[in-house]
N, C-alpha and C positions, 0 to 999 in steps of 0.2 A: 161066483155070486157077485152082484151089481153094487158095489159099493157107491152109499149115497150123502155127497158132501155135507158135512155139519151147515148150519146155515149160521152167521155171523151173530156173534154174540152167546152162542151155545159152546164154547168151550169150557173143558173142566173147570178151568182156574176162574173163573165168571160166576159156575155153579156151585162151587166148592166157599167162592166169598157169599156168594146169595144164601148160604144155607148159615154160613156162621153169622150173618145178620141176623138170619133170622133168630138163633137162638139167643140173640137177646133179648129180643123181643118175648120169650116164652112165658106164661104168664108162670107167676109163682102160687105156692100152694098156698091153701087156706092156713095151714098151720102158719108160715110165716108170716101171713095177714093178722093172724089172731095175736101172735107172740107179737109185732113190729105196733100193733094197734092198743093193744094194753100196755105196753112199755111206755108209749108217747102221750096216754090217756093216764096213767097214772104220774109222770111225770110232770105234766101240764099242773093234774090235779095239788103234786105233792109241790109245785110254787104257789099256786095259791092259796093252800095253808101256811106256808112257811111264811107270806109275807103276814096273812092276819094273826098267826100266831108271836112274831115276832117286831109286831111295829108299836107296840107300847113302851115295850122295853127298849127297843131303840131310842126313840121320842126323850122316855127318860134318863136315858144314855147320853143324850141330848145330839145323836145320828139323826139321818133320815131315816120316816120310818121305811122307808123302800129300802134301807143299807143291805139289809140280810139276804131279802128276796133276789138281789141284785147279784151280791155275789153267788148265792145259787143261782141265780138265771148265765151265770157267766159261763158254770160247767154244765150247766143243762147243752147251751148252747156251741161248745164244746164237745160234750159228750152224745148227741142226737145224732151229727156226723158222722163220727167217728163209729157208732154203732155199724151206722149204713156203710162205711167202707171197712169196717170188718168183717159186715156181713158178704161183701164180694170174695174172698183169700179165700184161694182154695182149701180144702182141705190137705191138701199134702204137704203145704204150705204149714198150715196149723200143729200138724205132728212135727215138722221140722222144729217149732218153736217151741217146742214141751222145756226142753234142757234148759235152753237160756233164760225163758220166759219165770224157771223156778228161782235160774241161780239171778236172775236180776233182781226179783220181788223179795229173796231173802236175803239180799246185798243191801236192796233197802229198807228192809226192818231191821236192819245192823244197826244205821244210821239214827234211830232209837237213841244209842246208846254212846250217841256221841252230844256233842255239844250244839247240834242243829235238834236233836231231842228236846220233846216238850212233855214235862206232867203235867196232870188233871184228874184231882181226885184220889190220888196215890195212884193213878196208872200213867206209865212211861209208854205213852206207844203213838206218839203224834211226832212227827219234824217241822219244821217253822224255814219256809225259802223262801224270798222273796215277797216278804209278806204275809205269805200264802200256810196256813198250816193243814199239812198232809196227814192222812193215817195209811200208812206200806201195810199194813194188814189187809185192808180193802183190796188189793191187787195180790195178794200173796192167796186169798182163796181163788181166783182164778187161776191161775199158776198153777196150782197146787190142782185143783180136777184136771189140767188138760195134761199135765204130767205122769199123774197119775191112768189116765187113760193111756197115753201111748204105751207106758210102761206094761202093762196089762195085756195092751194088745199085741206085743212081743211075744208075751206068753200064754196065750189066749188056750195053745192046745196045754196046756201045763198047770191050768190052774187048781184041779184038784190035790196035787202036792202042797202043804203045808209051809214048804221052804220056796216054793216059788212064786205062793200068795204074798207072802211076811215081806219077803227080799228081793228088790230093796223099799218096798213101800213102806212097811212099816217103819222102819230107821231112819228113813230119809221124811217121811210126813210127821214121826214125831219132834226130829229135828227142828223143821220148819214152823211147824208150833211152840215146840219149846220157847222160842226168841220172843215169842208169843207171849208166852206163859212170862217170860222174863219180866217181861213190863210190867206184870200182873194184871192181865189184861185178858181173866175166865172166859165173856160173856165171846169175845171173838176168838177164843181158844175150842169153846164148846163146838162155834161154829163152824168151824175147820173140821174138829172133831167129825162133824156132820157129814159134811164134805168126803174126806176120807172112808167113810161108811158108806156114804152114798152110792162112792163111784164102785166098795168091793161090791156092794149087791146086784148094781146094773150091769159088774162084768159074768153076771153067773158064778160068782163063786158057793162053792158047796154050802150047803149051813151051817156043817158041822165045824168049818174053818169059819166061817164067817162069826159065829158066837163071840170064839177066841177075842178079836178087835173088840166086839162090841163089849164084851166083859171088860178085857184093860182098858177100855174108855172111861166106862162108867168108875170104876178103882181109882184110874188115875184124877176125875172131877169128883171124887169123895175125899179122897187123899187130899186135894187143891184147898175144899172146903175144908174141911177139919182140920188144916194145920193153917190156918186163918179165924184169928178169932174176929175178924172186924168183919168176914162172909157168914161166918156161922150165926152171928150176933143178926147180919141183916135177913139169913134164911129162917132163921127160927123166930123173929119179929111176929110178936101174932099182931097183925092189923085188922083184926076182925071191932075191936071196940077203940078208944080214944086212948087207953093207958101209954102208948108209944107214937101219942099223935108228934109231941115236941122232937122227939128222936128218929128213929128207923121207918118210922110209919108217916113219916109227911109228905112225902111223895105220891106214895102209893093212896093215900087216904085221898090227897086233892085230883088224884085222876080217877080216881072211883066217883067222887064229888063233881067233878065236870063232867063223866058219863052219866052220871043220873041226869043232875039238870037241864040235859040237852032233851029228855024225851022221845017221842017218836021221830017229831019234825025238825029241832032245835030251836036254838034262839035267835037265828038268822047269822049267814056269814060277817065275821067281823065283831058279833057281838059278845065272846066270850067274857066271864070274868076269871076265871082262873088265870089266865095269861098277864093280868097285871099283877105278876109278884108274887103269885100265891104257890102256881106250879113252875117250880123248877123244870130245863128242860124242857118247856112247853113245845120250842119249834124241834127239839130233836126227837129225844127217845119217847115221849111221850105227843106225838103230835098227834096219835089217833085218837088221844083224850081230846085234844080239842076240834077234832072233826065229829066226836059224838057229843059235846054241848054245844057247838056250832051247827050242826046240819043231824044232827039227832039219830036216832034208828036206820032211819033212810040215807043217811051219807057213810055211814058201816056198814051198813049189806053192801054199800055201790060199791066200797073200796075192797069189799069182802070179794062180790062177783067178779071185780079186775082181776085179782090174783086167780081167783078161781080160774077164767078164762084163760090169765098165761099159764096156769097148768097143766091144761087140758091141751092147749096148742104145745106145749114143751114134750107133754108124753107121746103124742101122736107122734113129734118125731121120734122119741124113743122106739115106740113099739113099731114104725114102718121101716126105720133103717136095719140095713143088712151090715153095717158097718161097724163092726166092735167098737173102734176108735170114738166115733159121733155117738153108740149107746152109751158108754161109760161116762164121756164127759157130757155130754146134756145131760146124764142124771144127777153127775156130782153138781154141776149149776143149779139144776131146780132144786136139787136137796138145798143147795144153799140157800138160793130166794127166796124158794116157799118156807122153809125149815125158820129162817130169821124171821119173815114174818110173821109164821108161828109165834116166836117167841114174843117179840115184840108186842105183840096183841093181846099173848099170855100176859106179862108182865102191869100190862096198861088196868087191864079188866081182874086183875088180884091173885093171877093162877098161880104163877111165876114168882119169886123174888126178882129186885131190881138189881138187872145185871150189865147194865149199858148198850143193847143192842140196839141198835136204828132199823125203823120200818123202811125198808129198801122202797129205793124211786122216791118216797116220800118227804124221809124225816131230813133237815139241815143238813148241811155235813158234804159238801162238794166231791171230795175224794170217793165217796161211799155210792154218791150217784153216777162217777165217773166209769166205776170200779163195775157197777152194777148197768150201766149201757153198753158197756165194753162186753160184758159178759153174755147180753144180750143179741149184739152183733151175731158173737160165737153160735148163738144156738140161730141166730138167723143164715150164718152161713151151711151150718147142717141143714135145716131147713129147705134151702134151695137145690140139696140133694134127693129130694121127694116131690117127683117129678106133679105137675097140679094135673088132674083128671077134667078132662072136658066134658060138658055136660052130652050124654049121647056116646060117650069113646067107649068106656067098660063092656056096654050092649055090643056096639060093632066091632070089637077086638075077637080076633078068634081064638079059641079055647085054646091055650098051647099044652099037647102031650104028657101026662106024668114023668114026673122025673128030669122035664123038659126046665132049662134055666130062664126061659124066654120071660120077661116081666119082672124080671132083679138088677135088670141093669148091669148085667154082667156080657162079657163077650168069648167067646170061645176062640181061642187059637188052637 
């Protein structure tokens, strides 16, 4: 046979770099468009509440009123970054990190309990560096899902045994809360809680084992309450009339008060009155009260629809990946995000008792926003494991055989 010379420039090593360019170039899925697009939409949004919610009280502080917005803009712009280059690490990458990633985040909520520890409120769970005051909880729920997934995925063929769900999740996650719990510090105790529950249901586990957790949750956050007279006192507050307005109910009473008088439309940004002094926590746990007397009905659906859309982008990666590892921790993250703004929302519009959570991306609080792009990244790195579908490719693909692996991204040796 006539063998016919390569022509110059057609060697492997030419073709083999042409191809890896190209795959940078690959477009990414919509799922990460949607997740990467409401993370930055809602972030943008949760500075310019922060700054109108908190420039009066500055003023009278006698800061700029730009102080607040500013050092949130410092970890926005920190944390926007760092998203995008989490979102590049591989995944193998990411399971390598489970271990350290726990025993760092619970190394520093130790730190709590030293003399770089800050109270507020009777809760011990902030540090003060440089300035700069931290909450190691915000980082110990991400920790804690991608831990918790590797760990799972370990025993993925194992997990209808009862001892190989428990161990060592349970001991090690109630651990990791506890230090939690130490501080007193329920409302991100709960949310861990979440967390945990999250990632056993996205790993498939049975339901007859899956109850077991979800019972000693609930036991263990009744137990919390009820040997707390200062939480029992604030859950059973009836705020429904004025009798506990000077007491337990003045919170809750002024953020009910700002979401009335904002209406459909509101009162225009910037114009709040609640925020001169009346509601506490205005720029943090309660900022969505002032996004509904400031921009009314219609700035609550819009903030409603953002979350809505990161959820729907977070589950599509759930239900497309073939990857135990990225289903279990994108679910324990979205249980987180979504779950807290549940809450947060509850809390705001009367459902909930006030229990300190912050509306994630949104409400004040650096560390939390930090905590929550970072986590962001992570489901944007899974993300880029689901490959984007060209418009026209699904049609021209040919049908591959039952039984056939062809279309999961797997390869056959």
């Amino acid at each position: 046979m006539t063998q016919v010379a390569r022509p110059p420039g057609s060697e492997p090593g030419g073709l083999a770099a042409r191809v890896s360019l190209g795959r940078r170039f690959v477009p990414v899925s919509s799922e990460f468009l949607m997740i990467a697009s409401t993370a930055l939409l809602l972030t943008l949004f949760g500075l310019v509440m922060v700054l109108s919610a908190t420039s009066a009280t500055s003023i009278g502080n006698g800061e700029s009123p730009w102080s607040a917005a500013l050092r949130q803009g410092i970890f926005a712009v920190l944390g926007v970054p760092l998203m995008f280059l989490v979102s590049r690490l591989p995944i193998a990458f990411l399971k390598r990190m489970a271990w350290p990633a726990l025993f760092g985040a619970v190394a520093l909520q130790l730190l709590v309990f030293t003399p770089l520890g800050v109270e507020d409120g009777g809760n011990r769970n902030w540090i003060k560096i440089a300035g700069f005051t931290l909450q190691p909880s915000e980082f110990l729920k991400l920790a804690l899902a991608l831990w918790i997934a590797y760990v799972l995925l370990r025993k993925h063929a194992m997990l209808g045994t009862w001892h190989q769900v428990f161990i060592p999740v349970v001991p090690v996650g109630a651990l990791a809360i506890g230090t939690v719990l130490a501080g007193h510090d329920l409302g991100t105790a709960m949310v861990l809680v979440l967390v945990l529950l999250g990632c056993l249901f996205f790993a498939g586990v049975k339901l007859r084992l899956f109850i077991i957790p979800v019972i000693l949750g609930v036991v263990s956050v009744l137990a919390l309450a009820l040997t707390s007279g200062d939480r029992m006192r604030r859950i059973l507050a009836p705020c429904n009339d004025m009798s506990r307005y000077f007491d337990d109910c003045y919170q809750s009473i002024h953020g009910i008060w700002g979401m009335a008088s904002g209406g459909i439309f509101g009162l225009g940004l910037g114009n709040s009155q609640e925020k001169y002094g009346w509601l506490p926590a205005a720029g943090n746990d309660f900022i969505f009260a002032i996004v509904g007397e400031e921009l009314g009905l219609i700035g609550c659906i819009v903030v409603l629809a953002l979350f809505t859309f990161f959820t729907i982008g977070a589950f599509h990666v759930i239900r497309k990946t073939d990857d135990p590892f990225i289903r279990v921790a994108a679910g324990g993250i979205t249980v987180w995000i979504v779950g807290q703004a549940v809450l947060n929302i509850g809390v705001v519009i009367g459902i909930f008792p006030v229990m300190g959570v912050p509306l994630p991306f949104m409400s004040q609080g650096g560390t939390a926003l930090l905590a929550v792009l970072l986590a962001c990244g992570v489901l944007l790195a899974f993300a880029r494991t689901i490959p984007a579908v060209e418009p026209g490719a699904a049609s021209q693909r040919p049908a591959a055989p039952r039984g056939s692996s062809a279309g999961r991204g797997r390869v056959s040796k």
